[in-house]
C-alpha positions in Angstrom: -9.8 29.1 -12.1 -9.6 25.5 -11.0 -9.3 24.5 -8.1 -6.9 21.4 -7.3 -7.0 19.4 -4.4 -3.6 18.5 -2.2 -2.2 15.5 -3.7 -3.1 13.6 0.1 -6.3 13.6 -0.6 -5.3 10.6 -2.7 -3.8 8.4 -0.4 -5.2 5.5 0.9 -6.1 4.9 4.5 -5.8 0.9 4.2 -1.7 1.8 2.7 -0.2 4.2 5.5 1.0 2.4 8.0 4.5 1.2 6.5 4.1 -2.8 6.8 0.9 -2.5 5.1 2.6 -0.6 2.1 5.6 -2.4 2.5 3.1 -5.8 2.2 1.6 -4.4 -1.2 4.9 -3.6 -2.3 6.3 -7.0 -1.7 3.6 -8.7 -3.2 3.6 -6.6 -6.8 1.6 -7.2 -10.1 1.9 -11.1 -10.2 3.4 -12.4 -6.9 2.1 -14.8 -4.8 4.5 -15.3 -1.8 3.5 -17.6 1.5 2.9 -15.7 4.7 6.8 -17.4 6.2 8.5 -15.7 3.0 6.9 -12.2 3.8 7.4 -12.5 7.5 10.9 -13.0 6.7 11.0 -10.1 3.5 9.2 -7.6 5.9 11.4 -8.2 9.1 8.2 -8.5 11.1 6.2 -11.2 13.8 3.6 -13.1 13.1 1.0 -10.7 14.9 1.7 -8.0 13.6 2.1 -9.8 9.7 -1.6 -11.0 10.6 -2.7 -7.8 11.6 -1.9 -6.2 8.2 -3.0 -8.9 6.0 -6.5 -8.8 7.6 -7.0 -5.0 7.2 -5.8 -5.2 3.6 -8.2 -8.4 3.0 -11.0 -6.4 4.7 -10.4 -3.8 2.1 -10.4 -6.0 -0.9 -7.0 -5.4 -1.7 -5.2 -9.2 -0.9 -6.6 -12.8 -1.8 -5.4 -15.8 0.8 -5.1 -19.1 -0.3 -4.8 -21.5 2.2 -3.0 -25.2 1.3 -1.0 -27.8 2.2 3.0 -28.6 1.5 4.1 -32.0 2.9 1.1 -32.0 5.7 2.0 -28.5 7.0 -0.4 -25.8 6.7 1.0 -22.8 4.7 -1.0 -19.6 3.7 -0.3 -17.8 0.6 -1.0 -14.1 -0.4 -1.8 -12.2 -3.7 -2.3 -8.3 -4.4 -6.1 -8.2 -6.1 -6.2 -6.0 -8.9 -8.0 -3.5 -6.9 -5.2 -3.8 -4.6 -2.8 -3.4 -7.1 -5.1 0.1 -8.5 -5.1 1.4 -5.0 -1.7 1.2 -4.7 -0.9 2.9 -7.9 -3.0 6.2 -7.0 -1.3 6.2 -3.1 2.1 5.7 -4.7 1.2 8.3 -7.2 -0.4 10.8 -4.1 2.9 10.1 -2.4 5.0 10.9 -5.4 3.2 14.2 -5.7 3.5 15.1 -2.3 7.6 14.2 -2.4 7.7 16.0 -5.6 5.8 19.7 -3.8 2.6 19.7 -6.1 0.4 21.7 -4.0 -2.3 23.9 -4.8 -1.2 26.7 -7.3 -2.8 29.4 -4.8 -0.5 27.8 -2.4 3.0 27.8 -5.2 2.0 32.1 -5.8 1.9 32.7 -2.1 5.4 31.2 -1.6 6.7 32.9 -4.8 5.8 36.3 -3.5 6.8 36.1 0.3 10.3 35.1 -1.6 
């Protein structure tokens, strides 16, 4: 028998607080959006925006490009492709959890206490 581990085991610490998923989301495969146009997308503050890019920098999973546009500072953000990875398995954990894929020990006992 083989044993299967509850689909949480695959979500990612760095992706559950929803601004930091919602981040990721924003910035899919091939985006790169300036901090103002997320702030705005996300319906968040500066702190908090700042907050969420830093952890997700600190876990490889965002690049930051800093520039200039008319003399005004601007910061741009793009998902890594580790970034992009991780969110594919904690978007696939979630999906397995929505869906009720637990262990098959776990799918028996409710089948019989039915």
């Amino acid at each position: 028998m083989t044993e299967r581990r509850h689909p949480r085991h695959g979500l990612d610490d760095a992706l559950l607080t929803p601004l930091r998923f919602s981040l990721m989301a924003a910035l899919g495969p091939d985006a790169e959006i300036d901090f103002a146009t997320l702030r705005q997308l996300l319906e968040t503050d500066d702190s908090a925006l700042s907050k969420a890019i830093a952890t997700l920098r600190a876990a490889g999973y965002v690049g930051v490009r800093k520039g200039y546009v008319a003399n005004r500072p601007r910061t741009w953000l793009r998902a890594t492709l580790s970034g992009r990875a991780a969110m594919r398995v904690h978007v696939s954990a979630l999906q397995a959890i929505a869906g009720g894929l637990t262990t098959s020990a776990a799918s028996e006992s409710h089948r019989q206490d039915g």
